[in-house]
Backbone atoms as SQL, in Angstrom:
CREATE TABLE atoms (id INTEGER PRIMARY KEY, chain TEXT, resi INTEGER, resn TEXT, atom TEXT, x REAL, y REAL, z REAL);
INSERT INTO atoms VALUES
  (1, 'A', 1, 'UNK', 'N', -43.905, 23.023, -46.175),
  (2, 'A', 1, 'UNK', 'CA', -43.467, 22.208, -45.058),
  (3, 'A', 1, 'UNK', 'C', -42.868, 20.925, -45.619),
  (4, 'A', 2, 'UNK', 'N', -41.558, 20.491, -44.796),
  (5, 'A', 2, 'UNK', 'CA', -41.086, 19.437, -45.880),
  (6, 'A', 2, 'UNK', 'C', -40.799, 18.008, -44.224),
  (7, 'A', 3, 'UNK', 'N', -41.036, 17.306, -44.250),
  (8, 'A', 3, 'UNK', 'CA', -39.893, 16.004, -43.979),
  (9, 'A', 3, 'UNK', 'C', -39.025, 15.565, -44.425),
  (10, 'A', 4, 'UNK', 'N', -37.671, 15.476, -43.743),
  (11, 'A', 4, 'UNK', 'CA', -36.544, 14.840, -43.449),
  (12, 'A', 4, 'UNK', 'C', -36.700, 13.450, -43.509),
  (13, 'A', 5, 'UNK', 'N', -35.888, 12.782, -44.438),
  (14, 'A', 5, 'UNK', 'CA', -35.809, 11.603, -44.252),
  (15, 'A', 5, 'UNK', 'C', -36.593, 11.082, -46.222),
  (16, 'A', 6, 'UNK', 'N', -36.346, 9.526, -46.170),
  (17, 'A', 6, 'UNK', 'CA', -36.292, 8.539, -46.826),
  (18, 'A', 6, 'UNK', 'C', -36.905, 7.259, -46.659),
  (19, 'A', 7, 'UNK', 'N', -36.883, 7.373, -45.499),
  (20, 'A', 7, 'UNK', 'CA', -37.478, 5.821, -45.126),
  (21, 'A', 7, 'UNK', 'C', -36.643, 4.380, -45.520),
  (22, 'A', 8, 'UNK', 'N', -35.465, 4.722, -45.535),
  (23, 'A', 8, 'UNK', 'CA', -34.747, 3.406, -45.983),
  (24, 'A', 8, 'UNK', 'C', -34.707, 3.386, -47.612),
  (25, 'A', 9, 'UNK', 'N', -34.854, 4.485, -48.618),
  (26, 'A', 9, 'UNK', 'CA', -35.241, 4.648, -49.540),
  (27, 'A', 9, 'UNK', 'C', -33.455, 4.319, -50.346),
  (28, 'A', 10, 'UNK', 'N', -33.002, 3.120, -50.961),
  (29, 'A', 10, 'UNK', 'CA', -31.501, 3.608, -51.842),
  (30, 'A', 10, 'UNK', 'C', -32.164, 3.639, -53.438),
  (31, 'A', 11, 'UNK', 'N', -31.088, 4.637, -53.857),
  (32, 'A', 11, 'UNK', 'CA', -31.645, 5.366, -55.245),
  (33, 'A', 11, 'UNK', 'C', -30.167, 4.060, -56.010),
  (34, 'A', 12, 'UNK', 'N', -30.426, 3.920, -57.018),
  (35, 'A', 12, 'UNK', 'CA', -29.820, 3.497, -57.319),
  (36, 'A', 12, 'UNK', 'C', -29.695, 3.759, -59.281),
  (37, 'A', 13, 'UNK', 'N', -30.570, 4.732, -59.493),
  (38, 'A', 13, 'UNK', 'CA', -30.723, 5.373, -60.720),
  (39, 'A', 13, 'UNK', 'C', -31.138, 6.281, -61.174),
  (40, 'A', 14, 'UNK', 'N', -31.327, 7.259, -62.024),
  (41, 'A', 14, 'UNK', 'CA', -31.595, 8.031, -61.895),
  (42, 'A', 14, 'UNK', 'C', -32.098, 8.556, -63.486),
  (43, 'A', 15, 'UNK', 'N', -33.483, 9.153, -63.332),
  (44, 'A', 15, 'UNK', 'CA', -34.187, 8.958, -65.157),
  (45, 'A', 15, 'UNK', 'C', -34.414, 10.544, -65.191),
  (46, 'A', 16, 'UNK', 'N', -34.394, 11.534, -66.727),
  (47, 'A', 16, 'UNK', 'CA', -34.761, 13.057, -66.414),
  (48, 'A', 16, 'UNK', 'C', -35.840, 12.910, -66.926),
  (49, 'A', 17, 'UNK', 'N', -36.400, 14.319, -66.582),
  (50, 'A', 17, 'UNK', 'CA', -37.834, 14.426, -67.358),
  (51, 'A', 17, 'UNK', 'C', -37.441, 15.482, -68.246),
  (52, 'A', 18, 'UNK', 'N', -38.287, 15.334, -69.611),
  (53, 'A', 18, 'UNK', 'CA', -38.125, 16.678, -70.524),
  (54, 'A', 18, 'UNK', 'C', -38.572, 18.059, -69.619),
  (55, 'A', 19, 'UNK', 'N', -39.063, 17.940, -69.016),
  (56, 'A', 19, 'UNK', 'CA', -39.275, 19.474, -68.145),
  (57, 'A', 19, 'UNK', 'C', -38.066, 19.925, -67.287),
  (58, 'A', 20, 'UNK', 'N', -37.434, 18.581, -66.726),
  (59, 'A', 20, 'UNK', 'CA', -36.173, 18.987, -65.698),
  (60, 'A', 20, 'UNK', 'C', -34.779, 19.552, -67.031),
  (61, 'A', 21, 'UNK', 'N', -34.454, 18.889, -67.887),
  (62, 'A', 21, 'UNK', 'CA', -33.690, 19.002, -68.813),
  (63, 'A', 21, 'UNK', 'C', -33.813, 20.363, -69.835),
  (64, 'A', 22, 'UNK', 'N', -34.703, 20.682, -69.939),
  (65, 'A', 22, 'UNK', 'CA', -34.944, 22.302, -70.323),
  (66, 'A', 22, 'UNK', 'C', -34.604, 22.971, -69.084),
  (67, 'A', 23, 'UNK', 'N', -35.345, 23.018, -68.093),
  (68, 'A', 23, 'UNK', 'CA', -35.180, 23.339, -67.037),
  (69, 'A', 23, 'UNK', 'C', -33.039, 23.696, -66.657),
  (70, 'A', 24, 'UNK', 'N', -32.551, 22.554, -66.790),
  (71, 'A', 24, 'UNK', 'CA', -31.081, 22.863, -66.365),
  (72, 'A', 24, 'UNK', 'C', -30.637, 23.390, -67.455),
  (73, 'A', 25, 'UNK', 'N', -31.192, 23.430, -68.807),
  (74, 'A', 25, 'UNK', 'CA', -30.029, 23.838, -69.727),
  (75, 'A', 25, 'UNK', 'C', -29.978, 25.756, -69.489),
  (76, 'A', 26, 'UNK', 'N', -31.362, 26.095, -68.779),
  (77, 'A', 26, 'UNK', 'CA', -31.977, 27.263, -68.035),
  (78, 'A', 26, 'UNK', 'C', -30.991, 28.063, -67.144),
  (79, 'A', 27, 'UNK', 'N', -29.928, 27.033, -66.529),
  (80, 'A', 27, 'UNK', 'CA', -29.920, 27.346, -64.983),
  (81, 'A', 27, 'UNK', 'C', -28.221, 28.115, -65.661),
  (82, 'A', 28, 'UNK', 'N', -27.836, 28.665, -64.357),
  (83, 'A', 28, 'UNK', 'CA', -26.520, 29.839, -64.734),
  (84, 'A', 28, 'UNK', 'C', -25.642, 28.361, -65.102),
  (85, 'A', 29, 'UNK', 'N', -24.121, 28.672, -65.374),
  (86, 'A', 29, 'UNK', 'CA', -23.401, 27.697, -65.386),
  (87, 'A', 29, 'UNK', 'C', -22.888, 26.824, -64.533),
  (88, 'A', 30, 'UNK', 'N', -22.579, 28.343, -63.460),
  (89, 'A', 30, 'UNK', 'CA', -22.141, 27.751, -62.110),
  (90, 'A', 30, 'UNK', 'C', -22.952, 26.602, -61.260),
  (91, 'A', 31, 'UNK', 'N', -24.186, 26.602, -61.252),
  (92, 'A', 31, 'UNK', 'CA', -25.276, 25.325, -60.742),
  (93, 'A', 31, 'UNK', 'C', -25.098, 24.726, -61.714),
  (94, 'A', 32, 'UNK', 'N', -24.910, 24.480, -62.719),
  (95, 'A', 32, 'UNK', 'CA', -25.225, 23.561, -64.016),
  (96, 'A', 32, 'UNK', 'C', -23.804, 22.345, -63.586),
  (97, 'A', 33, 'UNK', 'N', -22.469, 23.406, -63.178),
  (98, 'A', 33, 'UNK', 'CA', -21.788, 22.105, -62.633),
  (99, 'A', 33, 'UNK', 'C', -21.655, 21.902, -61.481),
  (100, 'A', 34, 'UNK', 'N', -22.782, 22.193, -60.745),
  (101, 'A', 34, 'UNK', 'CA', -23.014, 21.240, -58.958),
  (102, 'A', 34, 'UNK', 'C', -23.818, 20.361, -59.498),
  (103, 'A', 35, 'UNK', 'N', -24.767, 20.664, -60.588),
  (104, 'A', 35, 'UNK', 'CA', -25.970, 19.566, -60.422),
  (105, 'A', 35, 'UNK', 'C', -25.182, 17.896, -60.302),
  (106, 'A', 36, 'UNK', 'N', -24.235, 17.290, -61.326),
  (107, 'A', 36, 'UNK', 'CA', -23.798, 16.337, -61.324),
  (108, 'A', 36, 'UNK', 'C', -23.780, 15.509, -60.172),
  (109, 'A', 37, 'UNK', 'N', -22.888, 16.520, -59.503),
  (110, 'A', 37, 'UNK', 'CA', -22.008, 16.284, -57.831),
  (111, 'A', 37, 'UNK', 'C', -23.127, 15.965, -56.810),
  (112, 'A', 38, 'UNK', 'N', -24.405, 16.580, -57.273),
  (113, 'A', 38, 'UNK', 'CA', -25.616, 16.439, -55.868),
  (114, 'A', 38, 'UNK', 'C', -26.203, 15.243, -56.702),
  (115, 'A', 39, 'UNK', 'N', -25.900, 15.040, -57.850),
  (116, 'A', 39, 'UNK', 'CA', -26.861, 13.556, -58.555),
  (117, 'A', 39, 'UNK', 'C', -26.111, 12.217, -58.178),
  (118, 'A', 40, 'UNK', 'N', -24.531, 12.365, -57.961),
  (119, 'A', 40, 'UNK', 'CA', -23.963, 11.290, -57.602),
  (120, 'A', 40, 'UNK', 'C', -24.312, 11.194, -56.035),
  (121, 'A', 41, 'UNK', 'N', -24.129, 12.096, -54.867),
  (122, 'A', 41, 'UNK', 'CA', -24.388, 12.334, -53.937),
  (123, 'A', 41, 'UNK', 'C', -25.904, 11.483, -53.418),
  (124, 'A', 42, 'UNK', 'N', -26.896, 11.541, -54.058),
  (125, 'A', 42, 'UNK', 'CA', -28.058, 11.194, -54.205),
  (126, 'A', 42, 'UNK', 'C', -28.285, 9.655, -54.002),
  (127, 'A', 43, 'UNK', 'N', -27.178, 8.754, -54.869),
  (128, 'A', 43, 'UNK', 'CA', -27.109, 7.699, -55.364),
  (129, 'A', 43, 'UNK', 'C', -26.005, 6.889, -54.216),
  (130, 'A', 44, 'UNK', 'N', -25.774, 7.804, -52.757),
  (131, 'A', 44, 'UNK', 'CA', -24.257, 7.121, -51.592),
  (132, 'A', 44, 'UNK', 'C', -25.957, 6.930, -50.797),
  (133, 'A', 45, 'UNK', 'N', -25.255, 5.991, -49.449),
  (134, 'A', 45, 'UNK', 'CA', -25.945, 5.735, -48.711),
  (135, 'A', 45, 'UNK', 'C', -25.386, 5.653, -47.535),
  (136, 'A', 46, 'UNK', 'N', -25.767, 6.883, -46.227),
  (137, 'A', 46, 'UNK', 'CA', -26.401, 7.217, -46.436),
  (138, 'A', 46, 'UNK', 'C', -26.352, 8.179, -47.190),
  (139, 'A', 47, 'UNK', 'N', -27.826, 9.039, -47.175),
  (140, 'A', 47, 'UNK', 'CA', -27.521, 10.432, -47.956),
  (141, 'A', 47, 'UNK', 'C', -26.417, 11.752, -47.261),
  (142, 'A', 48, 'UNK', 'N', -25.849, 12.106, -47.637),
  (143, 'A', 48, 'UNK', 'CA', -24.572, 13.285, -47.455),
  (144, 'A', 48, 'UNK', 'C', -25.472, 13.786, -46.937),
  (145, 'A', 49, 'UNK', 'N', -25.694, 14.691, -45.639),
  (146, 'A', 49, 'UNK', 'CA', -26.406, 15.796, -45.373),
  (147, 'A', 49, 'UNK', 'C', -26.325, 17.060, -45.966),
  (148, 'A', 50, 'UNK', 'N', -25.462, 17.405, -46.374),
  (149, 'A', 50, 'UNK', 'CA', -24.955, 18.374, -47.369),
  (150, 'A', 50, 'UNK', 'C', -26.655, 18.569, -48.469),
  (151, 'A', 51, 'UNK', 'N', -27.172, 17.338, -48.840),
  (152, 'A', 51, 'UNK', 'CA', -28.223, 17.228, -49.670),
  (153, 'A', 51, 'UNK', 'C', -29.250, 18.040, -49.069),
  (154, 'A', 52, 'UNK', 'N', -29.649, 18.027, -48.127),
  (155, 'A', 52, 'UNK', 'CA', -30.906, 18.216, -47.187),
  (156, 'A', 52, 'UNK', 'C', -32.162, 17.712, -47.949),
  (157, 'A', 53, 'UNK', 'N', -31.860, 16.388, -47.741),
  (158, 'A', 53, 'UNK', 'CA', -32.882, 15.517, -48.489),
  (159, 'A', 53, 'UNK', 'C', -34.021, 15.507, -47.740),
  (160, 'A', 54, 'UNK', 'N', -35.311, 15.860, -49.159),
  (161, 'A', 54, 'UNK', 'CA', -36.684, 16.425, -47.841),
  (162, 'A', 54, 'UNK', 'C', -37.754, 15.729, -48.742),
  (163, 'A', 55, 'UNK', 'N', -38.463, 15.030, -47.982),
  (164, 'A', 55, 'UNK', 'CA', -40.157, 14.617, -48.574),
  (165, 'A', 55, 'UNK', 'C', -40.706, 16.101, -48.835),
  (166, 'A', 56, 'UNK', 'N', -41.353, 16.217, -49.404),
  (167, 'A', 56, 'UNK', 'CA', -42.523, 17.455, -49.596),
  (168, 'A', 56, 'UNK', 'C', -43.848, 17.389, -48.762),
  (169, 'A', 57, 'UNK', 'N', -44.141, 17.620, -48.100),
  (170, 'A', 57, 'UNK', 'CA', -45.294, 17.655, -47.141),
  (171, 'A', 57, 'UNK', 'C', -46.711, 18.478, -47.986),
  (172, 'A', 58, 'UNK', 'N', -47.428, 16.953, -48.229),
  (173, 'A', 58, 'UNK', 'CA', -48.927, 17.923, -49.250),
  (174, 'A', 58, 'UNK', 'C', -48.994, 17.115, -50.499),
  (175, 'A', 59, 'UNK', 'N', -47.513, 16.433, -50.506),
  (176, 'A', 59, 'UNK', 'CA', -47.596, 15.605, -52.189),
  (177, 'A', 59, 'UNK', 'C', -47.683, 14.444, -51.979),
  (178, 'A', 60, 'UNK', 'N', -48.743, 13.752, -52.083),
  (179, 'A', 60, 'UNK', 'CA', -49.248, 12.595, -52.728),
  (180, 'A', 60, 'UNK', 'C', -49.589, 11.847, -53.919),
  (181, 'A', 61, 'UNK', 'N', -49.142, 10.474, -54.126),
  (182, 'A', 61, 'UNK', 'CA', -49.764, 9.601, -55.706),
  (183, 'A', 61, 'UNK', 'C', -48.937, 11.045, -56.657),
  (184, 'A', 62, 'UNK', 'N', -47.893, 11.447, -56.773),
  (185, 'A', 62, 'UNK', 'CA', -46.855, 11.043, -56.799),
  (186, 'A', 62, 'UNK', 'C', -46.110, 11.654, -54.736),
  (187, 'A', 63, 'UNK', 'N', -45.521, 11.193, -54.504),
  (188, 'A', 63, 'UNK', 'CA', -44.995, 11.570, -53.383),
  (189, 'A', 63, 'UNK', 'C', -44.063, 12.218, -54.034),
  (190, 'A', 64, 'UNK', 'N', -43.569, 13.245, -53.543),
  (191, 'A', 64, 'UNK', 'CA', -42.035, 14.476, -53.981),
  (192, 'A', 64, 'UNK', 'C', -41.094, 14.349, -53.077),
  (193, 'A', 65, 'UNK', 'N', -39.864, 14.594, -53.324),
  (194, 'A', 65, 'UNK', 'CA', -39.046, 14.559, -53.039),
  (195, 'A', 65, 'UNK', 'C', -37.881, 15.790, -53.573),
  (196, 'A', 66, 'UNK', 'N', -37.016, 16.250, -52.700),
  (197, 'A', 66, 'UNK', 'CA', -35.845, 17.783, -52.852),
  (198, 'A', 66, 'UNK', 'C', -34.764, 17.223, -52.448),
  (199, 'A', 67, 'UNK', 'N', -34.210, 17.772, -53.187),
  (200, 'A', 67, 'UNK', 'CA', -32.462, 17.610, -52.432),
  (201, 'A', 67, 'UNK', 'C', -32.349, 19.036, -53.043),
  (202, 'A', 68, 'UNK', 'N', -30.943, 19.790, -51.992),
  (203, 'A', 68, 'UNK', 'CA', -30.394, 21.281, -52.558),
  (204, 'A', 68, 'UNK', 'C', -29.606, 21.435, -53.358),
  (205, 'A', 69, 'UNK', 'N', -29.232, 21.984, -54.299),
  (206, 'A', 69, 'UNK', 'CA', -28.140, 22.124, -54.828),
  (207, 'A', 69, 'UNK', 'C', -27.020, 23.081, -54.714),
  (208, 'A', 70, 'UNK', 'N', -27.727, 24.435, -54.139),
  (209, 'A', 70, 'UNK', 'CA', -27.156, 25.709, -53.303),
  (210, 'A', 70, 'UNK', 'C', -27.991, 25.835, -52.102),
  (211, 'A', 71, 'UNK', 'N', -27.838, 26.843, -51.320),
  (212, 'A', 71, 'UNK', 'CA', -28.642, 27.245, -50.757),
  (213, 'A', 71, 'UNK', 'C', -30.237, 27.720, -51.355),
  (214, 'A', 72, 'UNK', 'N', -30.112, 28.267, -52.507),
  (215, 'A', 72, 'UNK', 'CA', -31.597, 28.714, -53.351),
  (216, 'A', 72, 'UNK', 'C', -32.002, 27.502, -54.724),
  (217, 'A', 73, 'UNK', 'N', -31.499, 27.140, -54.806),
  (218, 'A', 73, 'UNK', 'CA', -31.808, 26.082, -56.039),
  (219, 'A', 73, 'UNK', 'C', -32.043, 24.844, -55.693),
  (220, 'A', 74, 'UNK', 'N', -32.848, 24.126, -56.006),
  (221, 'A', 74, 'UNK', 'CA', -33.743, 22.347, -55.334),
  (222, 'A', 74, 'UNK', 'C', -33.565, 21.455, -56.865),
  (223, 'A', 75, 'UNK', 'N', -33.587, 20.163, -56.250),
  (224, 'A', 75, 'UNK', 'CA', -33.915, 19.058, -57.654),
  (225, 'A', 75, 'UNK', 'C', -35.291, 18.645, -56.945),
  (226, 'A', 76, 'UNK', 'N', -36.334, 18.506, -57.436),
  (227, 'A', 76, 'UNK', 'CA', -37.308, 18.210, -56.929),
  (228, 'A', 76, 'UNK', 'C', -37.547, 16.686, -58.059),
  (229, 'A', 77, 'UNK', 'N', -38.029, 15.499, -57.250),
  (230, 'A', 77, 'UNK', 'CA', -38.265, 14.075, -58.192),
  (231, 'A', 77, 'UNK', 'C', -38.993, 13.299, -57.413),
  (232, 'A', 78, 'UNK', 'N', -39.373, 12.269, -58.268),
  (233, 'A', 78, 'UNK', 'CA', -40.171, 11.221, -57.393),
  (234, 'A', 78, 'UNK', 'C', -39.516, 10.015, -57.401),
  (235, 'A', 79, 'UNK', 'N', -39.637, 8.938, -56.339),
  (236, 'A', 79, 'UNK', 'CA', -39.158, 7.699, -56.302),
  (237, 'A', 79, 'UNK', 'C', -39.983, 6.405, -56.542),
  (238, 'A', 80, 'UNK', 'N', -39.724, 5.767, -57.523),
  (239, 'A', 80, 'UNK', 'CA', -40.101, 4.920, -58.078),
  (240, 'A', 80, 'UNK', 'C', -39.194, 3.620, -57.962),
  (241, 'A', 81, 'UNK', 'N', -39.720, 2.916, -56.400),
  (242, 'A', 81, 'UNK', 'CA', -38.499, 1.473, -56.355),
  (243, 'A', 81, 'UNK', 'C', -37.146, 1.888, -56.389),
  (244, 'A', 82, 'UNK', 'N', -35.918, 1.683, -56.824),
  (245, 'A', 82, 'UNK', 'CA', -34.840, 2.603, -56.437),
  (246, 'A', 82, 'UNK', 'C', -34.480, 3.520, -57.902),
  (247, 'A', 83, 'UNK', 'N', -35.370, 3.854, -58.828),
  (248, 'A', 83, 'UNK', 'CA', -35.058, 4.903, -59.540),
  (249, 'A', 83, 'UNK', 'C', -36.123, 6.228, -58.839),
  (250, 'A', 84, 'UNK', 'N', -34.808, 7.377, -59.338),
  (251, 'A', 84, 'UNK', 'CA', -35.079, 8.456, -59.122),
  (252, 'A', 84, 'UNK', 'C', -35.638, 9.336, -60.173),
  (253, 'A', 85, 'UNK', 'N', -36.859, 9.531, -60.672),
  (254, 'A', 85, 'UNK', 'CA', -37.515, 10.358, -61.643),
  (255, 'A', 85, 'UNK', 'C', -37.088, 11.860, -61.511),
  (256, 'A', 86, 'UNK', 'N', -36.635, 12.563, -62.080),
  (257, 'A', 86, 'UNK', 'CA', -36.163, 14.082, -61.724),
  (258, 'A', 86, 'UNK', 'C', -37.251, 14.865, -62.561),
  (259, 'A', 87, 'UNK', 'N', -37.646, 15.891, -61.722),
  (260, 'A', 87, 'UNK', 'CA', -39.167, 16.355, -62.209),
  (261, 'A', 87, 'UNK', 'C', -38.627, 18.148, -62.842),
  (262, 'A', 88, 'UNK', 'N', -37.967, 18.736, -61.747),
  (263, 'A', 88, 'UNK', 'CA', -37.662, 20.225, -61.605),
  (264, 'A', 88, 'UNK', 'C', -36.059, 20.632, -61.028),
  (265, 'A', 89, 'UNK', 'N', -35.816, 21.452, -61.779),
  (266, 'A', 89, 'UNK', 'CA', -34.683, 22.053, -61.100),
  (267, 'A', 89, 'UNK', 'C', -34.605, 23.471, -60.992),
  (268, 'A', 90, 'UNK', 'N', -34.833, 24.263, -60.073),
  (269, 'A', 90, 'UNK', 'CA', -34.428, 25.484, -59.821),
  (270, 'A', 90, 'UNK', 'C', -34.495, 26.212, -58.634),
  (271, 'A', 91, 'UNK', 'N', -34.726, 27.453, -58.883),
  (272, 'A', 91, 'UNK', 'CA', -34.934, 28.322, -57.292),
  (273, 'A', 91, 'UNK', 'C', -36.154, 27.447, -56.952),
  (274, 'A', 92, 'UNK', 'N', -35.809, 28.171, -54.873),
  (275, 'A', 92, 'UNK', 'CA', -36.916, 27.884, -54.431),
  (276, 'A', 92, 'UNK', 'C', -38.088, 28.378, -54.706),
  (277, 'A', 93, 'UNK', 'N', -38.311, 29.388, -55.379),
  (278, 'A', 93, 'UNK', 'CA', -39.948, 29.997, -55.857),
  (279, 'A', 93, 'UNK', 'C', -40.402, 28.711, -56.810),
  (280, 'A', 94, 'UNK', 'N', -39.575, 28.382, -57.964),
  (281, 'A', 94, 'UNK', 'CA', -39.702, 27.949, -58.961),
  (282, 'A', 94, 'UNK', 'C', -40.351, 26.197, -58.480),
  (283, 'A', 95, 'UNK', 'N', -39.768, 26.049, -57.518),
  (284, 'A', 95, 'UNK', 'CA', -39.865, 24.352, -57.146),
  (285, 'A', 95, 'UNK', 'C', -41.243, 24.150, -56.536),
  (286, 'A', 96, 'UNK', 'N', -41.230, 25.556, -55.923),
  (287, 'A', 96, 'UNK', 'CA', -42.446, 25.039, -54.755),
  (288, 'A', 96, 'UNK', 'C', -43.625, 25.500, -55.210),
  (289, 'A', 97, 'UNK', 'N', -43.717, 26.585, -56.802),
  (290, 'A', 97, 'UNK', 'CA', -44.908, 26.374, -57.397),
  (291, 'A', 97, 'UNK', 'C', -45.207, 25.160, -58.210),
  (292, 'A', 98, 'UNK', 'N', -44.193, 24.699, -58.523),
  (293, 'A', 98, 'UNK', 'CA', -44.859, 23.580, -59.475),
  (294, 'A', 98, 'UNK', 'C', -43.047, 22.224, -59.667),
  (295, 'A', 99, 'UNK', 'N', -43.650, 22.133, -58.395),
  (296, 'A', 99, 'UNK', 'CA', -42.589, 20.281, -58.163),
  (297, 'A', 99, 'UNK', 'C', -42.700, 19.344, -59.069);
């Protein structure tokens, strides 16, 4: 279950994690060059709906956060003040076992 929305949240940076960065070097090619386009996207205000930018419903101390990149593939990260920590990137199976 996810929420919509931000709360007034602007990203204004954006940090990877060694798990997300293995993670994309993972992913086909074709997502490998949307990811960019949904990371700049991330960083306009408001957010593009195109993103379907979603709280994670259940995640707490860190709170989660998704944006899409296709229809089946998520960036899952946390927000920290206006940087964006990037945690996961992949299918939806992949995100929603372990964000």
């Amino acid at each position: 279950m996810t929420i919509t929305g931000a709360g007034g949240v602007v990203i204004t940076q954006i940090a990877f994690s060694e798990k997300f960065q293995k993670q994309f070097q993972k992913l086909p090619p074709e997502i490998q060059e949307l990811v960019p386009k949904k990371l700049t996207d991330l960083k306009k205000q408001p957010f593009p709906a195109g993103l379907k930018f979603e709280k994670l419903k259940g995640y707490r101390r860190p709170d989660i956060y998704t944006i899409h990149v296709t229809g089946n593939y998520k960036i899952s990260f946390e927000i920290v003040g206006n940087l964006a920590q990037l945690r996961c990137v992949g299918n939806h199976d992949t995100i929603d076992r372990s964000p």
